[in-house]
SEDREN-64704 format. One record per residue (C-alpha): z, y, x; residue in one letter. Coordinates in steps of 0.2 Angstrom, whole numbers, plus 2048, in hexadecimal, padded with zeros to 3 digits. Layout:
BEGIN
ZYXa...
! end
This chain:
BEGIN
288148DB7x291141DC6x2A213BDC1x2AA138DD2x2AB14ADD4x2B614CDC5x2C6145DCEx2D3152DC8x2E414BDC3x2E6149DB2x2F4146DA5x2F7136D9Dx2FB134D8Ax30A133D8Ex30D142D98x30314CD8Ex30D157D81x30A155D6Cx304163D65x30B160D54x31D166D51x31C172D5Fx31D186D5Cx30E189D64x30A19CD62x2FF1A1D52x2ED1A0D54x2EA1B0D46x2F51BED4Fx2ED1C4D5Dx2DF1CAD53x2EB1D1D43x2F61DAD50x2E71E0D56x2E11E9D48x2D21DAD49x2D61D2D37x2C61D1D2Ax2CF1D7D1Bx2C21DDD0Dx2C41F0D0Ex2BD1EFD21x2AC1EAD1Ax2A01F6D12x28C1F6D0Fx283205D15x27C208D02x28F204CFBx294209CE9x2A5209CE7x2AF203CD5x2BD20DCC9x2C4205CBAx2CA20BCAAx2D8204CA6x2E1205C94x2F2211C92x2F9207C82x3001F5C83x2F51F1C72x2EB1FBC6Cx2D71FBC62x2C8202C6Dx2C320DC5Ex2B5215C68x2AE219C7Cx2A4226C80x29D225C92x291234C94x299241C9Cx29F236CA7x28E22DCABx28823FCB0x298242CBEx28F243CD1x28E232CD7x290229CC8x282218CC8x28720FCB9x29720DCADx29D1FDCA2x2A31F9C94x2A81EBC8Ax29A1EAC80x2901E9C8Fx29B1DBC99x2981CFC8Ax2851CFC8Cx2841CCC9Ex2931C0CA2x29F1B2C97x2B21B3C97x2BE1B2CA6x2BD19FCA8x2D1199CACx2D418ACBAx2E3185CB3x2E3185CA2x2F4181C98x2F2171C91x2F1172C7Cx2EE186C7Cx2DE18BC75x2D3195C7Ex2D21A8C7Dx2C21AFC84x2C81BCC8Fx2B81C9C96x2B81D6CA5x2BB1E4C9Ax2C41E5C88x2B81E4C79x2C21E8C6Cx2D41E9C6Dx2DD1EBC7Cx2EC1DFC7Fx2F61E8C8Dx2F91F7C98x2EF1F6CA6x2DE1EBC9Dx2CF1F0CA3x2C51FCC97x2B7202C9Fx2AF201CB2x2A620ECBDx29B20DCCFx29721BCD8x290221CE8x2A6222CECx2B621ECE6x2BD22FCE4x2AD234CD8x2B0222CCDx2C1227CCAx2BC23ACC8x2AE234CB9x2BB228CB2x2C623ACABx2B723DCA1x2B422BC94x2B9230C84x2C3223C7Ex2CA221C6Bx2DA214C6Cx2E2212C5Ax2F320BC63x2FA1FAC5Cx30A1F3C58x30D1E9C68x31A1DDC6Fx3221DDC7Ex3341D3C81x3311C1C81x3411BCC78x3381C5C68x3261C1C6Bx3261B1C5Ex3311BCC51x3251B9C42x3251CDC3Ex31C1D0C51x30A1D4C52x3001C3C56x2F71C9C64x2E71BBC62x2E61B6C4Fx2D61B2C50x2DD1A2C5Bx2EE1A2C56x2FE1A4C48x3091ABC53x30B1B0C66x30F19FC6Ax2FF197C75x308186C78x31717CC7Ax31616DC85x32415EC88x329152C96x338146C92x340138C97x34D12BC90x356132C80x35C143C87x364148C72x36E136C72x374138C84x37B14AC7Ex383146C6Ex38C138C76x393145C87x3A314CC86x3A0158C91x390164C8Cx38A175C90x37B181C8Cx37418FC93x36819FC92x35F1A6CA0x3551B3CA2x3481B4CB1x3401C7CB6x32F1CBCB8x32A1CDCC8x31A1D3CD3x3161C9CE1x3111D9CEDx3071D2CFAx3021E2D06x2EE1DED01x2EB1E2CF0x2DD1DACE9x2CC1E1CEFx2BA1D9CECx2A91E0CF6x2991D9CEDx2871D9CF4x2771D1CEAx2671CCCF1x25E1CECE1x24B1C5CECx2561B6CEEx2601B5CE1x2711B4CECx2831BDCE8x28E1BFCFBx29F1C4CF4x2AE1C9CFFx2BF1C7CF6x2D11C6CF9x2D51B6CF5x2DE1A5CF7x2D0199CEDx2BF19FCF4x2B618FCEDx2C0190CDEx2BB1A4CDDx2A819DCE0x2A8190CD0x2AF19ECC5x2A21ABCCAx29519FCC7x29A19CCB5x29E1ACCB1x2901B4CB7x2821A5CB3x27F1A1CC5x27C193CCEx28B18ECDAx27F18DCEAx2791A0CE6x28B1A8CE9x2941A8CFAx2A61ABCFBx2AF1B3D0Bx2C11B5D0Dx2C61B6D1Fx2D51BED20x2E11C2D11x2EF1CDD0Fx2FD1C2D06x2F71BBCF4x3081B0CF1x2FD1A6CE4x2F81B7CDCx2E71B6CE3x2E31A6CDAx2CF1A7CD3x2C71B5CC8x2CD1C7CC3x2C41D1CB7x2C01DFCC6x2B61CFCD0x2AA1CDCC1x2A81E0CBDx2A51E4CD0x2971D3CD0x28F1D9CC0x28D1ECCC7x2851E6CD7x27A1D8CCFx2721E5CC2x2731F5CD0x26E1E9CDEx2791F4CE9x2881ECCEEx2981F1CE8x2A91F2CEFx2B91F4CE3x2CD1F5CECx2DB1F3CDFx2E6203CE4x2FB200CE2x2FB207CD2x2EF1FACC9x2F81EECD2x3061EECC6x2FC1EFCB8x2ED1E3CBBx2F21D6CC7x2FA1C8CC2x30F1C7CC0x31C1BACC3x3291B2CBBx32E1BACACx3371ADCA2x3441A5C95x34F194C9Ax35A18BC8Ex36317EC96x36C172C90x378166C9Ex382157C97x39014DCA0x39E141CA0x3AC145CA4x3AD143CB6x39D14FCB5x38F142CB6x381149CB0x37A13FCA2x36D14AC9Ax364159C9Ex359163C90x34E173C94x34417EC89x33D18CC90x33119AC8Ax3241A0C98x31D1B1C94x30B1B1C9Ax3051C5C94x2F81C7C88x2EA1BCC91x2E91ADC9Ex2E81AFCAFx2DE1A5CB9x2ED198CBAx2F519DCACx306199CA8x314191CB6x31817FCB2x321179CC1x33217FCB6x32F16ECADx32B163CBEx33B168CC5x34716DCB9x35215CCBCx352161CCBx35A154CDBx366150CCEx36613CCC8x362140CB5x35A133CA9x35B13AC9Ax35114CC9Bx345156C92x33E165C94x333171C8Ax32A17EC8Ex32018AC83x314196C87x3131A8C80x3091B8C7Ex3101C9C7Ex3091D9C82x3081DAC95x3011D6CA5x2FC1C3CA5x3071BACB0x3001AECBDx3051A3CCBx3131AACD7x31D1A2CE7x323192CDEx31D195CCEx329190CC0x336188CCDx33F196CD3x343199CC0x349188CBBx354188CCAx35F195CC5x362190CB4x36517ECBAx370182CCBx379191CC0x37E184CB4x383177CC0x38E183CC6x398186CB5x396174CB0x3A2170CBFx3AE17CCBCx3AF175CABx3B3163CB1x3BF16ACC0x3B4167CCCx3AD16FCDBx39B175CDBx39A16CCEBx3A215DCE2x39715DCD3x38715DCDCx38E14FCE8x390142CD8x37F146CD0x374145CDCx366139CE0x36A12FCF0x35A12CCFBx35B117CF8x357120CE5x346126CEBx339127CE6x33F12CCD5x335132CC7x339141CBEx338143CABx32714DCACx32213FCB7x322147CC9x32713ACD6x335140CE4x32E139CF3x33C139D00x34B142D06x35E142D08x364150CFCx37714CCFEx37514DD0Fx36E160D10x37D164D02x38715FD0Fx380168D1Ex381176D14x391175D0Dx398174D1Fx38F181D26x39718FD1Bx3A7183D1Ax3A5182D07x3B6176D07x3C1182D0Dx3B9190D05x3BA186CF4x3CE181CF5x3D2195CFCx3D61A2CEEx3CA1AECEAx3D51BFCEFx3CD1D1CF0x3CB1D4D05x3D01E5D0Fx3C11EBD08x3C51E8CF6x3B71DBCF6x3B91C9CF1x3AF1BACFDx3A61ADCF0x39919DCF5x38C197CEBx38318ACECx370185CE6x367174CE8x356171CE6x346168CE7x33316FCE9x325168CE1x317168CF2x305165CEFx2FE15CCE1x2FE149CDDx2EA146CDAx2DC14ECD3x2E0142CC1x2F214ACC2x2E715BCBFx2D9154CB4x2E514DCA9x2ED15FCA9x2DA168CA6x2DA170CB7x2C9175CBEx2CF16FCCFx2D3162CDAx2E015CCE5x2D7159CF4x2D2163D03x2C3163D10x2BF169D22x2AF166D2Cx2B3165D41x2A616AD4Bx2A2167D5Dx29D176D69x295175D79x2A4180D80x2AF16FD7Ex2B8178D6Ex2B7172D5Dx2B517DD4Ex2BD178D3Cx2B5180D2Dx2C1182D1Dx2C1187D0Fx2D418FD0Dx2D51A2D12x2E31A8D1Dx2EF1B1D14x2FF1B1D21x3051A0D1Ex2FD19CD2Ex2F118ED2Bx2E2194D3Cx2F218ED45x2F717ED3Ex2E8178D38x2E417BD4Bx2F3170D52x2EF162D46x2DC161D4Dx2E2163D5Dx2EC155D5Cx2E1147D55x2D114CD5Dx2DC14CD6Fx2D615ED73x2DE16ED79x2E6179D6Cx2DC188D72x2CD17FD71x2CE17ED5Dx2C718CD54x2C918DD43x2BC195D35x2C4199D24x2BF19ED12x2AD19FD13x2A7195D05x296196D0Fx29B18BD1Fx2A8181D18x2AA172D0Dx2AD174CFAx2C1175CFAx2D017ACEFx2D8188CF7x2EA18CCFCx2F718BCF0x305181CE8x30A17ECFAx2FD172CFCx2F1178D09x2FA16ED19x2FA15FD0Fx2EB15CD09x2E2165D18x2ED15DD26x2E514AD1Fx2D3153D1Ex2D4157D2Fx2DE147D35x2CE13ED2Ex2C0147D35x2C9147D44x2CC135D46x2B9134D43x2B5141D4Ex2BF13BD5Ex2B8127D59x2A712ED5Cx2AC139D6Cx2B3129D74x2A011FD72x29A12ED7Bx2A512ED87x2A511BD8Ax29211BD8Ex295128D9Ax2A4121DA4x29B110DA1x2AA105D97x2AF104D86x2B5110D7Ax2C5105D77x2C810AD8Ax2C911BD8Ax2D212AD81x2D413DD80x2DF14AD88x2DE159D8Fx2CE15DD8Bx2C414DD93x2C013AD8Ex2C9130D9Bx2CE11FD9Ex2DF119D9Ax2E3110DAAx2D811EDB4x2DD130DAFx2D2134DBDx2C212DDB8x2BC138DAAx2B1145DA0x2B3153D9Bx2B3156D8Ax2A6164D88x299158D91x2A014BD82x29A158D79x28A15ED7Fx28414ED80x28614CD6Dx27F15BD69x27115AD73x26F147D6Fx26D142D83x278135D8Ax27C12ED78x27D11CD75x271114D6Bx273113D58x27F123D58x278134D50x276141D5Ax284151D56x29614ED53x29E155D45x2A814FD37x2AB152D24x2B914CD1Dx2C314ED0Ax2D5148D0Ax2DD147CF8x2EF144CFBx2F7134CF1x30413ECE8x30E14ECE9x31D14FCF6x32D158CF3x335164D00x348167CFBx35616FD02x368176CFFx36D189D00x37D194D02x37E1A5CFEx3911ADD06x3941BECF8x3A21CBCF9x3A31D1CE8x3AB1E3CE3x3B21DDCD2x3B61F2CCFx3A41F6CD0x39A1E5CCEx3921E8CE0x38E1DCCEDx3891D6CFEx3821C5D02x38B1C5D13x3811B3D16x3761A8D10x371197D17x36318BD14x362179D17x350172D13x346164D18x331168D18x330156D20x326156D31x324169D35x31216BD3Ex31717BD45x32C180D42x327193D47x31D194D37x328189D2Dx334193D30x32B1A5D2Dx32419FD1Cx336198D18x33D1ACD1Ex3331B4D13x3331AAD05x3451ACD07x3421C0D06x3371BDCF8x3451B1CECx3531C0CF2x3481CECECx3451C4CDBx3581C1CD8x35F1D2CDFx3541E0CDAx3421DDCD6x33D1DFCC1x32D1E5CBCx3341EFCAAx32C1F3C9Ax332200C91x3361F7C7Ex32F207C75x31E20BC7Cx31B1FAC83x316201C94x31C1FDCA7x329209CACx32A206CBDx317201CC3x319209CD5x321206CE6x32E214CE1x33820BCD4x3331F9CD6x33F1F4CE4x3391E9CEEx3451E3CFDx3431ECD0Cx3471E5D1Dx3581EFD1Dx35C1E5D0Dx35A1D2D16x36B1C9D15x36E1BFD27x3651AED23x36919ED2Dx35C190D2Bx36017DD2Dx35416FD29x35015DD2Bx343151D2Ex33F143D22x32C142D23x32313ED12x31C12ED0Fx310135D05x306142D11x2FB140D21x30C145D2Ex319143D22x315155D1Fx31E15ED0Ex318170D0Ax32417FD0Fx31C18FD07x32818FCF8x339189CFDx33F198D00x33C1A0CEEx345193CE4x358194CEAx35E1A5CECx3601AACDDx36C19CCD6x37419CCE7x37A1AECE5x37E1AECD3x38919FCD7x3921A8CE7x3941B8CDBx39D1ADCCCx3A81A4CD8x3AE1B4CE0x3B31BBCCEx3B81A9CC7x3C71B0CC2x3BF1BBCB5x3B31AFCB1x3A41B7CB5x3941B0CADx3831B5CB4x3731B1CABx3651BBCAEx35A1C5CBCx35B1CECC7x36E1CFCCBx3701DFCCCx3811E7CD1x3821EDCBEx3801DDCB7x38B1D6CC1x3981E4CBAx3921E2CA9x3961D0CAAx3AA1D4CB3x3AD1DFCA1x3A51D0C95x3B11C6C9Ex3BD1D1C9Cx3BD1D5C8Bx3B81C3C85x3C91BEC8Ex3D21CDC84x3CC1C7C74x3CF1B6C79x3E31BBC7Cx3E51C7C6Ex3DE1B7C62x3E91AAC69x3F91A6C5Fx
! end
């Protein structure tokens, strides 16, 4: 190569532009708007069978008998499973996050004997076509003698309720854990000023537009299972199959390119993935199952559903002094892969400046859908009850909200502070985002203005909702100690190509949150290449690096510090190429714009892709230096970060009819260094959309007689549409983490945990001169009414009682 010919004018570091923190445009939408997404309903096998499930009517009910004959005789139809079949070829559902103290309860495919909820599979059919699996599944002849069930988790621990596993258990309770701190009792006996609570949480679907879909293929001669799935954890789906099936790991590959929305619903093995793997392995055809809307709501994991007692302690200037929570989780009739939400107990204290705190949370079993992970995943639920108190413990003390929260809580020279459960708040200024909130909605003048019906009829109320989000995990003995069958860390493998580009395999499938892109920006960045010459490679447990998956907004975190690491390693070695060539030392050169130059001549360089070439074809490579470049890196984060924020939601209540508008809402949150602020601020949009359809109109409902879902469709599960969006403004701030690669805090959830509290609180302080009390979602316009005429008549009583 002759470099004198290379004398075009190139930047310096300095003029060249950082790649991190600007919104470069997404890497994934040219080929989703383009129709080009790989989602797993666009592949099929050319000898394809395709799956139906049987799925039990009943809530709790004994499978007296099956007969599958007629239906084994219906055109098309291959084979059909049963229970009886499932246990001899495969073990129990194996759980990744298993509650800590609750026994197991072996979970299969398909129910043996009893059924434990509406929507359980029963039986499974392949044949040559969909339409003529469902067509065969009219004809099993099933016996169901129905059981007594239980369905309302305020009643599932009554001892007259059926115990839905009394092989394993006394009662429906699977386990109680508690976190403390201090002597929360002592501190509450001795406060003057004490208050207590019941809130009720909905149960939600998380609705992402992909349902769940799996495409299996065996290669029976060598022994090897290539699975397509919709999921989030593709090496966590891998390790499952294996056990589950008796396979070795290294004979099953995983792909999950593209995924549409999983919202931590998609989080390891569904009975459907093993039934579809043990059809194609005993076929030897492959098989392809899609979850249609209707088995959604009945056999895909819900959210949320729980019970909060909290308890809130002052003095009486209203300095918190104590803060008790129980809380009862209902998990369904089995264990999801991730079981119960436990995030309500890291959080529950919230940003407040509490010592004395316990929390208690138990774990219970009732006749429905098993819950799973959801889009915050126990801290949306814990924020209302705590932010809904807060709200009347000020009024109690004759204080403002605003007030209230100013006095209580932690001032940054406070952090790190350690929480009862014994999270660690990294960093941040949480008076400081109460404050920009506050102003932005003007709060003060609001709060000293009495609350008089408009023109309209309507009366204008503000609440407010503070919170902090749990982001990432601490380290992996944080989860062994807990029994999770996963780490905390995360790895990526960079690749040199002879194009000058380099390609980054990981694990973590794309699901919306926009990973290709800033995974991209990151890699860009420390190996000194362009953005568009990055490529990334995602969720193919075949090419990339054992890995944990995207969840618990983690995936930034730990991969970000993967990908920092190789890279540094990466771009080391691409210097010592580059020195022998350009004839100096590596200590005198750097990269930008796609070449190795020197610092003080940024026109005496090479260009990268001959940097690369050279490695790859192991000419014009110094001596003692491998031939290749390409890194492997794992990055295990030294503990969790915390995202918090502020939120105001601006209501004009109806107090004639109960209805209401959320005429604004404002968020103030601080995600520390933002990679890319277009996607920060798209996940926080739609978690936002999310966190408003949980605490306005979303509730999956089971009718108390027959134990069965009553509105399992997208005509009576509302869901908000784009129409239904109240105006949002977003603020934020930038105190970077001093515990991640960047000073980077996880985003994906902020959005969930504080709308509900928010509007609750404006829709109280509209009607504070009724003295409206809200405790449980969704807030629908009737309960808001119910609540004006409980008020109403407890003040009647109250006045006819007085003296």
């Amino acid at each position: 190569m002759n470099l004198d010919v290379n004398k075009n004018r190139l930047h310096t570091d300095a003029e060249q532009q950082r790649v991190i923190g600007l919104s470069v445009p997404r890497k994934e939408d040219d080929r989703l708007l383009q129709g080009g997404g790989s989602f797993v309903d666009d592949f099929s096998h050319a000898s394809q069978l395709e799956m139906a499930v049987l799925r039990c009517p009943f809530p709790h009910a004994r499978i007296v008998s099956i007969d599958v004959e007629a239906a084994l005789a219906c055109p098309g139809v291959e084979q059909i499973f049963i229970g009886t079949d499932v246990t001899k070829l495969a073990t129990a559902l194996t759980v990744l996050r298993p509650v800590p103290g609750a026994p197991r309860l072996p979970y299969y495919a398909l129910a043996i004997d009893r059924a434990l909820h509406e929507g359980q599979p029963v039986a499974s059919i392949v044949a040559g076509s969909r339409a003529e699996a469902e067509d065969a599944l009219e004809l099993i002849e099933i016996e169901y003698e129905p059981l007594e069930h239980v369905t309302d988790l305020a009643l599932a621990l009554d001892p007259d309720v059926p115990v839905l596993h009394p092989g394993q258990l006394d009662n429906n309770l699977l386990a109680t854990n508690v976190d403390r701190a201090g002597e929360p009792e002592d501190a509450t006996k001795r406060s003057p000023v004490v208050l207590r609570g019941r809130f009720r949480v909905n149960r939600v679907a998380p609705l992402p537009m992909e349902t769940r879909g799996i495409s299996v293929n065996w290669r029976a001669a060598s022994r090897e299972l290539d699975v397509r799935i919709s999921t989030q954890v593709p090496h966590l789906v891998r390790k499952q199959l294996a056990e589950i099936l008796h396979l070795e790991e290294s004979a099953i590959r995983v792909s999950a390119s593209d995924v549409g929305g999983g919202f931590g619903m998609k989080l390891g093995v569904f009975p459907e993935d093993v039934l579809a793997a043990l059809h194609a392995m005993t076929l030897q055809r492959p098989v392809k199952w899609i979850e249609d809307r209707i088995e959604y709501f009945r056999a895909s994991t819900h959210g949320r559903e729980s019970i909060h007692d909290m308890t809130v302690a002052a003095d009486s200037e209203g300095r918190l002094t104590a803060i008790e929570l129980e809380y009862w989780n209902d998990i369904g009739g089995w264990y999801s892969p991730f079981g119960s939400s436990q995030l309500s107990s890291v959080v529950f204290t919230g940003p407040y400046r509490a010592a004395d705190a316990q929390v208690r949370r138990n774990v219970v079993l009732t006749n429905k859908t098993p819950i799973g992970a959801y889009r915050g995943y126990g801290q949306p639920e814990v924020n209302f009850a705590r932010e809904v108190l807060m709200d009347r413990l000020a009024r109690a003390v004759d204080l403002s909200p605003l007030e209230l929260r100013r006095r209580n809580m932690l001032f940054p020279h406070e952090l790190p502070w350690k929480t009862p459960s014994g999270a660690v708040y990294d960093a941040g200024d949480y008076p400081r985002l109460l404050e920009m909130v506050a102003e932005a909605v003007g709060y003060e003048a609001h709060w000293s203005a009495p609350r008089v019906p408009r023109p309209d009829g309507r009366i204008v109320g503000i609440g407010l909702s503070s919170f902090v989000e749990r982001t990432g995990y601490a380290s992996a003995r944080f989860l062994a100690n807990r029994g999770s069958q996963f780490g905390a860390h995360e790895s990526v493998i960079l690749r040199a190509n002879r194009s000058g580009g380099v390609d980054v395999y990981t694990g973590v499938s794309t699901f919306g949150q926009g990973s290709e892109t800033a995974f991209a920006q990151i890699c860009a960045e420390i190996v000194g290449i362009s953005y568009d010459r990055i490529r990334i490679h995602a969720g193919d447990t075949g090419a990339s690096p054992l890995n944990t998956g995207a969840f618990a907004s983690r995936t930034l975190i730990a991969g970000s510090g993967a990908i920092k690491k190789a890279g540094e390693a990466f771009r080391e070695k691409m210097l010592r190429i580059g020195a022998m060539a350009l004839q100096c030392g590596p200590e005198e050169l750097t990269v930008s714009r796609n070449a190795v130059h020197r610092k003080d001549d940024p026109n005496c360089f090479i260009p990268v892709a001959d940097v690369f070439n050279r490695a790859i074809t192991g000419q014009g490579i110094p001596d003692g230096i491998d031939p290749g470049l390409e890194e492997t890196a794992h990055f295990e984060p030294p503990e969790a970060s915390f995202a918090f924020g502020s939120a105001a939601a601006v209501v004009a209540v109806d107090p004639a009819t109960g209805e209401f508008a959320i005429e604004r809402f404002v968020l103030v949150h601080d995600c520390g260094v933002p990679v890319n602020p277009m996607l920060v601020e798209g996940q926080v949009r739609g978690a936002l959309v999310q966190g408003l359809g949980a605490a306005l109109s979303e509730e999956l409902r089971y009718d108390g007689e027959t134990g069965q879902l009553v509105n399992g469709s997208m005509m009576d599960y509302f869901a908000p549409m784009a129409t239904d969006v109240p105006p949002i403004e977003l603020l934020h701030t930038v105190i970077p983490s001093p515990v991640t690669s960047f000073g980077i805090r996880g985003v994906g959830e902020i959005g969930t945990i504080p709308p509900a509290a928010a509007v609750a609180n404006a829709i109280c302080d509209a009607l504070s001169a009724y003295g409206v009390q809200l405790c449980e979602m969704p807030l629908t316009p009737e309960r808001v009414w119910r609540a004006i005429q409980e008020a109403v008549d407890s003040a009647s009583r109250s006045e006819k009682a007085s003296p």
